[in-house]
N, C-alpha and C positions, 0 to 999 in steps of 0.2 A: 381360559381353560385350553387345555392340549388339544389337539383334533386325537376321539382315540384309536381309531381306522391308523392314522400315520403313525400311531404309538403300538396297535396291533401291527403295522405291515414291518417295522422295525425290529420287530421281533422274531416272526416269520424270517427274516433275512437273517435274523445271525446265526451263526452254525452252529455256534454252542447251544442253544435253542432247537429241543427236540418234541415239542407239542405244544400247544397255544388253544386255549379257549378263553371263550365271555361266559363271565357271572353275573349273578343278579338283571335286574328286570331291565335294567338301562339296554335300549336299543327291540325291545320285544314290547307286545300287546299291554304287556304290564308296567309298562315306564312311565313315570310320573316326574313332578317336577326337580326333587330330589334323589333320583335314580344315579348312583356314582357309578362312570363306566369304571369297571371291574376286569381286570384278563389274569387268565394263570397260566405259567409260564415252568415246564420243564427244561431246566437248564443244565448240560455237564461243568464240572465244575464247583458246583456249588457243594456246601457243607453241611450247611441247613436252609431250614426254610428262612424269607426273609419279604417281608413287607413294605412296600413303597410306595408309595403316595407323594404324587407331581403333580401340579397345575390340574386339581383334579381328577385326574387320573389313577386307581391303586391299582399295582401289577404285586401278584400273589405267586412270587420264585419258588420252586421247587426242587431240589436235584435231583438229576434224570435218574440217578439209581435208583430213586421211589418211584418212575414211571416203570418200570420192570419189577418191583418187590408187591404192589397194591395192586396185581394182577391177583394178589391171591386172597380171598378173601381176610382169611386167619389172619394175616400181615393187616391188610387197612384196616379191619374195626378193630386194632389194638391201635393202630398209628397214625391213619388219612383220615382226610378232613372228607370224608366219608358224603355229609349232605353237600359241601360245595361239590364234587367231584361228577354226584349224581345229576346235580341238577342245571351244570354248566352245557356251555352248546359250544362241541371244538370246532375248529376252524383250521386248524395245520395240526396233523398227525402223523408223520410216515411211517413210523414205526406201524402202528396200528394200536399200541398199547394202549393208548388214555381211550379209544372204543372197548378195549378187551375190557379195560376196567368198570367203564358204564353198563357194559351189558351183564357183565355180574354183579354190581348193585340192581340192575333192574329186573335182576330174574332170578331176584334169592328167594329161595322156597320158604315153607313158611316154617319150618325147624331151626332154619337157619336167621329169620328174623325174631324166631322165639329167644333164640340163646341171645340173641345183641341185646334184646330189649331187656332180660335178666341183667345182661354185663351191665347194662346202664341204669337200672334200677338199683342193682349190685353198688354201684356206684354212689349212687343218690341215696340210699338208707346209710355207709359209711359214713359220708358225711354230717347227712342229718344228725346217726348218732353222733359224732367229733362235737355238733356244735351243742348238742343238749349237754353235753361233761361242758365245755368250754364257757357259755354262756349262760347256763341258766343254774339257779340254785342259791342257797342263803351264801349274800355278799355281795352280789352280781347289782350294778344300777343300771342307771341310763346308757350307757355306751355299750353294755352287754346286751341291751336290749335290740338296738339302735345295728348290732354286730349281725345278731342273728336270725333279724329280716333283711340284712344284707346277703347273706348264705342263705337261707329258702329262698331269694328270689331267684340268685344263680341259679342253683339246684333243679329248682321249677324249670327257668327255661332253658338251660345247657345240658339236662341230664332226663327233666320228666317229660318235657314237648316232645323234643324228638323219638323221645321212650313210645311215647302215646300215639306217635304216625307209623308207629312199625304194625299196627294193629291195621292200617289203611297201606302199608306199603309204602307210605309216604317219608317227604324228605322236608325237615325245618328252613323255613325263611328263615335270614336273622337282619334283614332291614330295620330300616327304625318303623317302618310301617304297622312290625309287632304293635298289638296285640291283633290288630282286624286281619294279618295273616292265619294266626292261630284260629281265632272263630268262623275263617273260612275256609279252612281245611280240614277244622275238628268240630266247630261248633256243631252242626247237629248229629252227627256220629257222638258225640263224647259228650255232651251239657254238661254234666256233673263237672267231670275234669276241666274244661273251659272255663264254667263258673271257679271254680278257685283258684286258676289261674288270676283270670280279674279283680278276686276277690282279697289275693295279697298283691296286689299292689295300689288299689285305690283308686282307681281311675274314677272323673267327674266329668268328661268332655271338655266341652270347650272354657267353660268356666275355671275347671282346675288347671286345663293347661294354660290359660295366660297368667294364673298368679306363678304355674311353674317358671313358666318363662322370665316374667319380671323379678322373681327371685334368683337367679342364674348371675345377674349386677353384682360385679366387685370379688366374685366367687374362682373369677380364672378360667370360665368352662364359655372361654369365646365363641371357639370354632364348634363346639357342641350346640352352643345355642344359636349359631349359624343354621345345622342342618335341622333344629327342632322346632325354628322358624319357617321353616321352608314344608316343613311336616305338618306344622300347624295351618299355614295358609292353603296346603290342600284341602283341608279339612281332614286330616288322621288327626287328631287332637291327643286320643290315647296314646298314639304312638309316641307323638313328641312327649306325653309324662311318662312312656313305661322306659324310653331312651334317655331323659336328663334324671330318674330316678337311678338307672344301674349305671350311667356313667360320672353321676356323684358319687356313688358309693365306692365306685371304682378308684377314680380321682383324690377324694378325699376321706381315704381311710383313718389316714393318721386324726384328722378331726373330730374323726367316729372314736378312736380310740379314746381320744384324750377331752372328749365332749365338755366335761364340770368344770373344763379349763378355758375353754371359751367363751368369749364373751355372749350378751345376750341378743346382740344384733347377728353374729356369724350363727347362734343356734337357731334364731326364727329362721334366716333364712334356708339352712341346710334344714333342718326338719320341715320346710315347706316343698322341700324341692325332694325330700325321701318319702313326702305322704303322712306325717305322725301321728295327723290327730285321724287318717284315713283309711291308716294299716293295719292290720295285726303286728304288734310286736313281741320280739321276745319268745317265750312257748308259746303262745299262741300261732304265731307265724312258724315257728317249725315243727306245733300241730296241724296246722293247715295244709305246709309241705307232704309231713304223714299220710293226709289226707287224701292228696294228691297224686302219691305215689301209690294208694292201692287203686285209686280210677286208674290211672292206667296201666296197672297189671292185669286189672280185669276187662279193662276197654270200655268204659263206662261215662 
């Protein structure tokens, strides 16, 4: 693995390079076995944003024009990646910008985290509705089913978790350490909403996550089941099936699509590794979603 002090201080040095911080837990009180050092990098130059990952290492590029436009709120919760931003620690900033920006995610009043958390519930009810027309209704089998607990679980945690911290102020993990992040930043503020967070995706401990694991064979999901190993042997067990669950589904859509076409060794193991016999599927799962989204409307 890279040293990534010497991959932060290389950054720091180049001049196109106008701010630099550390994401995620690696290197803080919270780092654990599988903590990936993480940096994010405003660069001029740049066109978009662009992801990298080296010798362990992932550097999160920016161009420096977004470091001067997500000074304004209105701009980031339409465009920035909003909870990285908040909950990095910078390290080079001359400008001063990427502080301006933290300190307005830290000090947004509470009108102002009403409207985001609508925008992203706003958000999460379109969708929901798209996949109840899309997937469910006379005609729809297996793969429709299989489709639309792939979309509530997005939904839940890209759109409803972080929905549900704006009620705390708070900003989403998204480690594979999920789910015991969530229950320990919402669990007893929220129960309800936590409870069905858990409750669509099927977690069993330690037991379901080694048959997740041993299912991941022959599947293509190497490097996945590298880091859900590494999550498992901490002991996050959940974590590693709520992580080989969305990065199946992610992975292998096309299988989801085309499910009655597969054979019946590639379906035990994909439906062992999405939870099937342990999920809501179907309307169920994106009544569950429904369910979800008015706890954290309400904050419950």
């Amino acid at each position: 693995m890279q040293d990534p002090d010497k991959v932060q201080d290389r950054l720091v040095a180049d001049r196109k390079v106008r701010a630099v911080a550390q994401a995620g837990s690696y290197g803080t009180d919270e780092a654990w076995a599988g903590s990936v050092p993480t940096l994010v990098a405003f660069e001029r130059g740049l066109l978009s944003p662009q992801t990298e990952a080296r010798a362990g290492v992932t550097v999160q590029r920016y161009p420096y024009e977004k470091l001067e436009a997500w000074r304004d709120w209105d701009v980031a919760r339409e465009e920035a990646p909003v909870a990285l931003l908040a909950t990095s620690r910078v390290v080079y900033d001359p400008t001063g910008h990427y502080g301006r920006i933290q300190r307005t995610l830290w000090n947004l009043n509470e009108e102002r985290l009403a409207a985001h958390r609508e925008d992203l519930l706003g958000q999460a009810a379109a969708r929901l509705d798209t996949a109840r027309r899309t997937y469910t209704g006379p005609g729809h089998g297996a793969q429709e089913q299989l489709l639309a607990l792939a979309e509530a679980r997005e939904v839940a945690v890209s759109l409803l978790y972080p929905a549900l911290l704006t009620h705390i102020h708070g900003w989403p993990e998204f480690e594979i350490r999920l789910p015991h992040a969530w229950r320990a930043a919402a669990g007893l503020r929220f129960p309800k909403a936590v409870y069905r967070l858990d409750n669509l995706y099927g977690f069993g401990g330690e037991d379901e996550a080694r048959r997740v694991l041993l299912a991941t064979r022959g599947l293509g999901l190497v490097e996945q089941e590298k880091r859900a190993r590494a999550a498992f042997q901490s002991g996050y067990y959940d974590g590693a099936v709520r992580y080989l669950r969305d990065e199946t589904a992610r992975t292998h859509r096309a299988d989801l699509e085309r499910w009655t076409y597969l054979s019946s060794a590639r379906r035990d193991k994909l439906g062992t590794l999405l939870g099937v016999t342990r999920s809501p599927l179907g309307p169920a799962a994106l009544a569950l979603a429904g369910e979800l989204l008015t706890e954290a409307r309400e904050g419950r």
